[in-house]
N, C-alpha and C positions, 0 to 999 in steps of 0.2 A: 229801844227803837220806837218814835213815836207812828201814831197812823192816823191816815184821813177819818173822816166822819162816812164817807158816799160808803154806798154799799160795795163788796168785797170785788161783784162784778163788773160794777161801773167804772169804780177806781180803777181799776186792771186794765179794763179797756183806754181808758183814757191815759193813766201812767204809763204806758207803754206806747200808744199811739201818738204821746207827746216826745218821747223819746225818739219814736222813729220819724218825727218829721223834723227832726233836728239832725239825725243821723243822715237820713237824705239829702236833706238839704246842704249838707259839708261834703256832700260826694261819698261818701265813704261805703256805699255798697257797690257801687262800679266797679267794673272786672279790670284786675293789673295785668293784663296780657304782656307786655316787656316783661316784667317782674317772675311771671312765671317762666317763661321761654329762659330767661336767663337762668334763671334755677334749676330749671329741667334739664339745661346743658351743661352747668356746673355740678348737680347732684350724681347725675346720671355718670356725665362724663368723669368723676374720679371715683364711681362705684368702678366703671369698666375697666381705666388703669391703675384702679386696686387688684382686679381680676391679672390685666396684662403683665403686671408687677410678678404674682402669682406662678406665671406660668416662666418666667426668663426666668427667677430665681431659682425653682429645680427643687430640688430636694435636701432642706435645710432646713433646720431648727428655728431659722432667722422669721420662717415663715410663720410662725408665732405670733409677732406683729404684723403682718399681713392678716392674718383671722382676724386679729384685734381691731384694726382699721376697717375692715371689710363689717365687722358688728355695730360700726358705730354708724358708716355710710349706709348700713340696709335697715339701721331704724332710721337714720334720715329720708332714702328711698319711701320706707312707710307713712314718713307722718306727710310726703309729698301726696302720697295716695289718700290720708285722709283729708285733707284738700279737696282732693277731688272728689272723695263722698260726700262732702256737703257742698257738693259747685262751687268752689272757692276759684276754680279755674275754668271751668266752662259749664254755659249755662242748661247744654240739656242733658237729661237722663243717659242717655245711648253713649255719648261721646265720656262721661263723667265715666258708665261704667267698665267701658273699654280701657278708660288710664288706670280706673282701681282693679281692674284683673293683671292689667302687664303689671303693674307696680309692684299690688298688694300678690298673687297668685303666683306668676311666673318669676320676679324678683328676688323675692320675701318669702315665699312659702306660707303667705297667711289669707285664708278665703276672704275674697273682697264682700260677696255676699253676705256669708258670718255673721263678717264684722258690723255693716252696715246695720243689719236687724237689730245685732246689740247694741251697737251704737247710740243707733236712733231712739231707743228705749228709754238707755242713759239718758240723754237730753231732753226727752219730754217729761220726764219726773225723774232729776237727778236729788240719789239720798235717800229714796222712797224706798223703805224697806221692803214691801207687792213688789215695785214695778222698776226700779232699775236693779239691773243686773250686775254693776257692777260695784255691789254692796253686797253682792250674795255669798257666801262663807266658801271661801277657793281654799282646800286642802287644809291647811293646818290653821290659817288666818280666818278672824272672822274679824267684823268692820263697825258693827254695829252692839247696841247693847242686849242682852240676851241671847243673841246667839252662840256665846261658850257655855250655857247650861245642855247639863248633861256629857259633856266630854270626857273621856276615860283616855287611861293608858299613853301611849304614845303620842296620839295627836292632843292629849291634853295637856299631856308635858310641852309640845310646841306649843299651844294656844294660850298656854299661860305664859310661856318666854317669847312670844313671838315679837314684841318691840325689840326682845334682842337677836332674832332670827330671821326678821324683815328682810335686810338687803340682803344676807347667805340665801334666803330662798329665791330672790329674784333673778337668781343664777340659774334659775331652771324657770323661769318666765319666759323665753321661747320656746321649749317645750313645749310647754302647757301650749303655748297660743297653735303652735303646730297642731296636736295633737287634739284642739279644741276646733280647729278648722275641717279636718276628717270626719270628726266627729257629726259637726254638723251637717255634714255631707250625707250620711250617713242615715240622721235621724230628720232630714227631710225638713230642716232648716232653707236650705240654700237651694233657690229656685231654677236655677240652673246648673243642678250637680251636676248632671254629664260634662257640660260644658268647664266647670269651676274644678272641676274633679281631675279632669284631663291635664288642664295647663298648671295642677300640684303638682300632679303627678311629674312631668316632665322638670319642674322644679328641684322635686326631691332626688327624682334620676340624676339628674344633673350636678345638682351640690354635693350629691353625694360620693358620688364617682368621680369630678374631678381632684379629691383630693389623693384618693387611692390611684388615679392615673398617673400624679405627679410626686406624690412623696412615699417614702418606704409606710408599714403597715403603722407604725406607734406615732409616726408623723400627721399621719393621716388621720388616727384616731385623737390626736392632741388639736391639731387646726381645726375640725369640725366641735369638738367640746369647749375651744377658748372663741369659737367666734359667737356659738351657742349662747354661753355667759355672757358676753359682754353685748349681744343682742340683746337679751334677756333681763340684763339690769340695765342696760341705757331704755331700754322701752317702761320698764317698772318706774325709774327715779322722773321720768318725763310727765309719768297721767298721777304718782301717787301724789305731789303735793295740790290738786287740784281741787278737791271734795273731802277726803278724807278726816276726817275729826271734826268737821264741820258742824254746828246745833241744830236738831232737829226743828223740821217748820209746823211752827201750829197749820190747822186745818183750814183758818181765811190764809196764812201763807202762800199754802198749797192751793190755794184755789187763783193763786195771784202771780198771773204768769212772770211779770217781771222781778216781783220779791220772791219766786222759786226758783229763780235763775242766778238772782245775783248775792242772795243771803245763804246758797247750799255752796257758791262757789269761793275759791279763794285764789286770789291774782301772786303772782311772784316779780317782785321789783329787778331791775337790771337793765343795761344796755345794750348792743347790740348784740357780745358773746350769749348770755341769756335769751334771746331771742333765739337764735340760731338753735344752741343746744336744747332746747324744750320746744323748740318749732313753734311759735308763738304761743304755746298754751300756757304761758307765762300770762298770759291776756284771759284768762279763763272768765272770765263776768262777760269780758264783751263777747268772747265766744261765742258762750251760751246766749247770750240775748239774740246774736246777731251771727248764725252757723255759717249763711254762706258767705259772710265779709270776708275778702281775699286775706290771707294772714299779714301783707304789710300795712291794712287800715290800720288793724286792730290796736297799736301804738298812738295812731289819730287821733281815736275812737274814745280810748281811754278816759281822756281828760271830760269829755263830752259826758261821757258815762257816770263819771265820779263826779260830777258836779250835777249833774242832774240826781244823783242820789243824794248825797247836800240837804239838797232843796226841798225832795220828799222825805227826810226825814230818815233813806232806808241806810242798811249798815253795809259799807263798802269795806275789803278787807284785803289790805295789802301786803304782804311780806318780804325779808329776804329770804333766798334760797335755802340757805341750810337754816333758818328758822323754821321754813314750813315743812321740813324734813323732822325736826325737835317736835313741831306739833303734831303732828301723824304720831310720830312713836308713840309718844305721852297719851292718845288716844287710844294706838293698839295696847299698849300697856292697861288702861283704864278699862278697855272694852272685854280683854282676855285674860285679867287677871281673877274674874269670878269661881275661874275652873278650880275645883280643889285639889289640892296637891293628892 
């Protein structure tokens, strides 16, 4: 990667301030109000007659597929809300955090507060071993180098096989996010527990009862575990090829907001189906450069983005899907394999 001469500050200021008056100037931060209404009605509306389906069908085995569809439309639901936490659909605080509580809280079962603290983390120092969160060692995985020293017994037996226990454990990736939502409720994360606490609550009442209202007892106990799963690992394969294996950034990097953004990130190639199913974080660089661009810019935006890296010299990183699924592994493999047997 070559670099300017200016100092680390100036550069930054101006590589990025030249980027975003190019981004402007294409439109490309302007609110897609169509865009979302339509989506809000199409998402929405076959989360519901997933639910309706649900209740006419009765007490079947069939209903199996129903869980399954119902895990795919409540991480689409979700990543609808993470939209809305970085205003990608409307512009102020209040009305953003009212769509991330029904969406994210009442829908989904995942604190919109939470998330948003962690989120937001993420994105101002994504990769940062201090400072983003989601490089921090979750259960058996660790992400980073150093962090499998010292592991014993059974989480060192995962942490050393965990490229090959990766997607088996994302099967309990909504779990964890439930249970990490509580969580934070609890230790004084989430600034309006009562309020965020209450409308889980009625969530968890809710999903969880209606399966026991409508199916016999091992019915019920199978549709709440298959839709679990397949939450669970559609949300995992959506944010893991995003960051993950990524090269750590020297310290002028990190001081450089646009080469911290676009050298820790890594984009995934594809057409429309690829959009849809990773909710545009397939667009991961211009993301991060640009949080609250509505998600159909960020296809725009793209071309913009990669040519302006070009130009400075910085490193744009594109892939297919299940390549950057191969480089994650090969990463947790590399990163976890230090543990001794």
């Amino acid at each position: 990667m070559s670099t300017l001469a200016a100092p680390v500050r100036s550069r930054a200021r101006s590589d990025y301030a030249d980027l975003s008056t190019r981004i402007k100037a294409a439109g490309l931060l302007e609110r897609r109000p169509a865009y979302y209404v339509a989506k809000f009605v199409l998402t929405l509306g076959a989360f519901a007659g997933a639910w309706v389906a649900f209740v006419f069908l009765g007490a079947s085995w069939w209903q199996l597929l129903i869980a399954g569809a119902l895990g795919v439309l409540s991480t689409q639901v979700a990543m609808l809300g993470h939209d809305a936490g970085h205003k990608q659909v409307t512009r102020t605080r209040a009305s953003s955090y009212l769509i991330g509580v029904v969406l994210g809280n009442l829908l989904t079962g995942l604190s919109y507060g939470w998330w948003i603290d962690k989120h937001n983390r993420h994105h101002a120092h994504p990769n940062h071993e201090e400072l983003d969160p989601d490089v921090a060692p979750a259960g058996p995985l660790v992400f980073l180098p150093g962090q499998a020293a010292g592991r014993r017994g059974l989480f060192g037996w995962l942490t050393r096989h965990q490229a090959v226990v990766f997607f088996p454990i994302l099967l309990l990736e909504g779990l964890n996010l439930h249970v990490g939502s509580f969580e934070a409720l609890r230790d004084g994360t989430v600034k309006g527990r009562w309020r965020e606490g209450s409308v889980l609550v009625v969530h968890l009442l809710a999903f969880v009862a209606a399966p026991f209202l409508v199916l016999s007892f091992w019915q019920a106990l199978a549709f709440l575990a298959v839709h679990q799963a397949v939450f669970g690992f559609y949300m995992g394969c959506s944010f893991a090829p995003n960051h993950k294996g990524m090269p750590p950034l020297t310290d002028e990097e990190e001081q450089d907001y646009l080469r911290r953004q676009v050298l820790t990130s890594r984009n995934v190639r594809g057409g429309v189906m690829t959009d849809w199913l990773l909710g545009g974080l397939n667009y991961q660089i211009e993301h991060h450069l640009f949080p609250s661009m509505p998600r159909p810019n960020l296809r725009l935006a793209k071309p913009v983005v990669e040519q302006f890296c070009a130009e400075r010299g910085v490193r744009y990183v594109e892939t297919g899907l299940l390549d950057s699924y191969a480089q994650v592994l090969r990463h947790l493999h590399e990163v976890g394999d230090p543990v001794p047997a």
